[in-house]
Structures are given as structure tokens and as C-alpha cells.
C-alpha positions in Angstrom: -7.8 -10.7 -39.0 -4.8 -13.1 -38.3 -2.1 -12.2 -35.8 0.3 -12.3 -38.6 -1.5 -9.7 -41.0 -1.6 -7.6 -37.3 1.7 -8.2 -36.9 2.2 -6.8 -41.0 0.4 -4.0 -40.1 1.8 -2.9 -37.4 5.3 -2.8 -39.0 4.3 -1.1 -41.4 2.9 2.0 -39.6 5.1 5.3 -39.5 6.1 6.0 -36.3 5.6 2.0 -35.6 2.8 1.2 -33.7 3.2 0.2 -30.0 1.2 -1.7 -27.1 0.7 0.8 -24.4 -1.6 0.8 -21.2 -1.8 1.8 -17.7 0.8 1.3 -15.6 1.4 2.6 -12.1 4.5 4.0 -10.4 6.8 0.9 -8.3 8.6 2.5 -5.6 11.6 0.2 -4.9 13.9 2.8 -2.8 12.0 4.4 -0.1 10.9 1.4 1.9 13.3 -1.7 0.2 16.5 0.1 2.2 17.1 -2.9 4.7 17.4 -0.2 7.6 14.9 1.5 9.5 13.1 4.2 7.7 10.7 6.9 8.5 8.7 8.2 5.7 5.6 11.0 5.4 3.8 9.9 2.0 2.8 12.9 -0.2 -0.5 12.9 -2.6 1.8 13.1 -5.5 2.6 9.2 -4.3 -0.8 8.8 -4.7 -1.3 5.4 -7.1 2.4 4.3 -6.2 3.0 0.2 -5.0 5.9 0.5 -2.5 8.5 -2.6 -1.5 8.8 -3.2 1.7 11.9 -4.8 3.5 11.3 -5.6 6.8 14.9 -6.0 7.8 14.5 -3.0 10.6 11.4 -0.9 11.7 9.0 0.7 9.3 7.1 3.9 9.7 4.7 5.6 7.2 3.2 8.4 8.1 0.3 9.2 6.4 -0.4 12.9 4.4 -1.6 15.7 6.7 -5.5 16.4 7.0 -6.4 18.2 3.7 -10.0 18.3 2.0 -8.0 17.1 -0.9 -6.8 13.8 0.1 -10.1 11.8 -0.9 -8.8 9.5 -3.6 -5.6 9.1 -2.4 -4.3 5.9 -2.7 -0.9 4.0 -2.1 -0.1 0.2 -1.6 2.4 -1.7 -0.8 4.2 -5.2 -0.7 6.7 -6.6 1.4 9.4 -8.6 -0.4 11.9 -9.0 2.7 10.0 -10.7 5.4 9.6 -8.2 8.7 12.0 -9.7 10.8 11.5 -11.1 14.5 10.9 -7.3 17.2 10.5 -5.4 13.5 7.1 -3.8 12.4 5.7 -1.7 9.5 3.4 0.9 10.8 1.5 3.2 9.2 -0.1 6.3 11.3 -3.0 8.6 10.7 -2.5 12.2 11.3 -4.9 13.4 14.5 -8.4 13.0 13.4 -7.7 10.0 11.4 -9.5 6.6 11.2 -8.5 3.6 9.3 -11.6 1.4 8.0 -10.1 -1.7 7.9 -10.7 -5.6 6.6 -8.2 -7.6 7.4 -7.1 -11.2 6.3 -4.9 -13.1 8.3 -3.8 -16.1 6.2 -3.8 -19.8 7.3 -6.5 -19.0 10.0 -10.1 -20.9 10.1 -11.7 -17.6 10.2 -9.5 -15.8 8.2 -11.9 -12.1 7.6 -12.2 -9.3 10.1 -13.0 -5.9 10.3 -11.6 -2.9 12.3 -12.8 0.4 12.3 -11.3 2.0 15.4 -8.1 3.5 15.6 -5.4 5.8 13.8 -2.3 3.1 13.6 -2.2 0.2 11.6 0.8 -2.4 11.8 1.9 -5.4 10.1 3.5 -7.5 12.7 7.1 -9.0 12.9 7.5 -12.2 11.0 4.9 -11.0 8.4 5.9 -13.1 5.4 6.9 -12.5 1.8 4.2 -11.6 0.3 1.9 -9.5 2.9 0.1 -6.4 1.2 -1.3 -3.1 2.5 -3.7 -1.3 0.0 -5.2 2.0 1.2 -7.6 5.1 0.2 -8.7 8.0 1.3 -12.5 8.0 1.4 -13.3 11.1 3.8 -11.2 14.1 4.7 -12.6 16.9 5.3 -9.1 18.9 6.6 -9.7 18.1 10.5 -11.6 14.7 10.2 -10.1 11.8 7.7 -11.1 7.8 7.2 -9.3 5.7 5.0 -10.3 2.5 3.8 -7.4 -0.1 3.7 -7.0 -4.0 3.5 -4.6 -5.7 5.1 -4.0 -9.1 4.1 -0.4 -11.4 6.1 0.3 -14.8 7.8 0.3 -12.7 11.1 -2.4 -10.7 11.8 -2.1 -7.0 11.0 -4.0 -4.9 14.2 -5.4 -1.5 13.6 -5.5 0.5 17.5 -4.8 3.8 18.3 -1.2 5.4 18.9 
């Protein structure tokens, strides 16, 4: 069938037809302020892509210990570079361990791995452009590991508060 008779079709459907799929949730407030923010995500956030503005000091803390955080998920992009003495850091409650693979751009060996610690920070001067994506693999309400990637032009670090 053409794309006009589609189109034909389409207007001639009662209620008119419309293109629909998934979309996700963009957070543009919490993190985009341009001040310094303190923020405890909740697993109704879960599937949510939050700016970032790195003007001042980031921290995201992650949801408490709870047997019903596998799944969770949350990302996040920074659009305002992190500025020189700034970071973005995101913390593990106690028992917490990130699983991380981490790509610093612009490097000869660009790939790592880190699978120690309960902090993970993107550094200042992290560019436009840096990303965070992060799930909750195992929590079992006093033990948790999320799996998260990491990917800037400085190299995020993962080390224990």
C-alpha cells in the first residue's frame, strides 16, 4: 500500500488515527538548575533521562537498600559542561557496589572496568555530552550492585566514599 492511500486511511478513521510509541520521562529541572544540588532518586524515577548542568557540584544519592530496587534504572546526560573544582557524584547507600565499564573518550585504550566501590563521579571539565546509565541488578535490602556505564572526555572513577 502507498503512503498516500495510508495517509487516506488514516484521515479517515474516527477518532483519527495516531503514531504512538514508547517514550521515557526527560527530567530537565532537578539536575539542569545551574546551582549545586543534592538529590535522593526514588524508584518511581525509575526509566527517567536527567540533564545535567555542571555549573556547581552534583550529588545523587541513590534509593535506599530495598529487595525491590532490581530493575531500577535512571540515566543521565550532561548538557552544561561540569565546570573546573565541580563534580557529579552519585553514591550507593551502605552495602552498595557499582559494576562499572567505563569509557574515557579520546584515550588509546579507551574501555575499563571497575567493580569496587560505592561512589561514582564524573570529573570536572567532563564535556557536553558525558552520560551515566545505571541499573539495579542485585538488592537484596542490606546488599545492592548496580550495573552502570560511564562514558566522558575525563575519566569518570568509581572508589569508595
Amino acid at each position: 500500500m502507498s503512503k498516500r492511500a495510508v495517509n487516506l486511511l488514516r484521515a479517515e478513521m474516527a477518532p483519527a488515527m495516531t503514531m504512538t510509541g514508547e517514550r521515557r520521562p526527560i527530567d530537565k529541572s532537578t539536575l539542569n538548575t545551574g546551582a549545586a544540588v543534592t538529590t535522593t532518586l526514588t524508584r518511581a524515577q525509575s526509566g527517567t533521562l536527567f540533564l545535567i548542568d555542571g555549573t556547581d557540584d552534583i550529588v545523587v544519592n541513590m534509593p535506599a537498600l530495598s529487595k525491590s530496587n532490581p530493575g531500577v534504572k535512571y540515566e543521565f546526560l550532561v548538557t552544561t559542561a561540569v565546570a573546573s573544582g565541580k563534580t557529579v557524584t552519585f553514591f550507593l547507600a551502605a552495602g552498595g557496589d557499582w559494576y562499572g565499564s567505563i569509557v574515557h573518550y579520546g584515550q588509546s585504550s579507551p574501555c575499563s572496568t571497575d567493580i569496587a566501590g560505592d561512589t561514582l563521579t564524573l570529573l570536572a571539565e567532563s564535556a557536553v555530552g558525558s552520560r551515566v546509565s545505571m541499573e539495579c541488578v542485585v538488592d537484596n535490602g542490606s546488599q545492592a550492585r548496580w550495573m552502570c556505564r560511564a562514558e566522558s572526555n575525563k575519566k569518570p572513577t568509581i572508589a569508595d566514599a
